[in-house]
C-alpha positions in Angstrom: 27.9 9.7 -1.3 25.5 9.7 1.6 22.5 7.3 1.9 20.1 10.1 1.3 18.5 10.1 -2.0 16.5 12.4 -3.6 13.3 11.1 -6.4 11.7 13.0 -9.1 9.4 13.3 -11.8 7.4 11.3 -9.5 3.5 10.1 -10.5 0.9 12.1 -8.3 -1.0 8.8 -7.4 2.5 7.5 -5.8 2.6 7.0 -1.8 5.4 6.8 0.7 5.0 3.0 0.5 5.2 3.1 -3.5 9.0 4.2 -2.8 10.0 2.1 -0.1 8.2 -1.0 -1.8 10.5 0.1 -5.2 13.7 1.1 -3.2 13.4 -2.0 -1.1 14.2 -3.9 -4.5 18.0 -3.0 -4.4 18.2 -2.4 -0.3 16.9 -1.7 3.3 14.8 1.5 3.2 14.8 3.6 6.5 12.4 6.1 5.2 10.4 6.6 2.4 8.4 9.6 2.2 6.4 11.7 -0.5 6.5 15.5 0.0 2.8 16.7 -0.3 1.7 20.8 -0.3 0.0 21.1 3.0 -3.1 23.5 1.4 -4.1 20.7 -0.8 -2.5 17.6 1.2 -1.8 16.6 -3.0 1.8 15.5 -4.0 4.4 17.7 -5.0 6.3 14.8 -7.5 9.0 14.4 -5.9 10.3 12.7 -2.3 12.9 11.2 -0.7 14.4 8.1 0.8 16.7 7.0 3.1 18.9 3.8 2.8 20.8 2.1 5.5 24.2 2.3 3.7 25.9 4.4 1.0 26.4 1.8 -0.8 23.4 1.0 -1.0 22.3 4.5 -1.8 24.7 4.5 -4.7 23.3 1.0 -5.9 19.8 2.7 -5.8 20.8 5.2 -8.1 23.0 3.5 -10.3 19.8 0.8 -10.8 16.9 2.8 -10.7 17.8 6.1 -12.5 15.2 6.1 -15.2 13.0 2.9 -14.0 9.1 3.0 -14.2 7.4 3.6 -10.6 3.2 3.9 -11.2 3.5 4.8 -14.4 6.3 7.4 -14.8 10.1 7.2 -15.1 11.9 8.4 -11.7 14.9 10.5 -11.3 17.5 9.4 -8.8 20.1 11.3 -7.6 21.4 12.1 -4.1 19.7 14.4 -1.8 21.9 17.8 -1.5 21.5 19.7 1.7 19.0 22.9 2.2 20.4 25.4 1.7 
């Protein structure tokens, strides 16, 4: 597993530092960030982070899968490449 981890079904009021405050629970967050269209500057729902070990990637998702962040459950699963 790598260490980074993709989030969904994400609230529209959440902010980069809503998902590095809520990773940061389980591990050490080296990015947090919210992807937002760039017409509206409004969130898309869904973001990613990035934490300093696989294990602690996998921790993240084992513990936060389905946890409440502003409101909403998140998804948790790891990131998969562009394609």
């Amino acid at each position: 597993m790598g260490n980074k981890l993709f989030v969904g079904s994400l609230a529209w009021a959440a902010t980069d530092q809503d998902l590095a405050d809520f990773f940061g629970q389980v591990g050490t967050v080296t990015s947090a960030k919210v992807i937002v269209d760039r017409d509206t500057n409004r969130s898309k729902g869904f973001g990613f982070v990035e934490m300093s070990t696989d294990e602690e990637a996998a921790k993240a998702v084992k513990e936060l899968e389905g946890k409440d962040l502003c409101g909403r459950p998140v998804a948790v699963s790891e990131a998969r490449p562009k394609a």
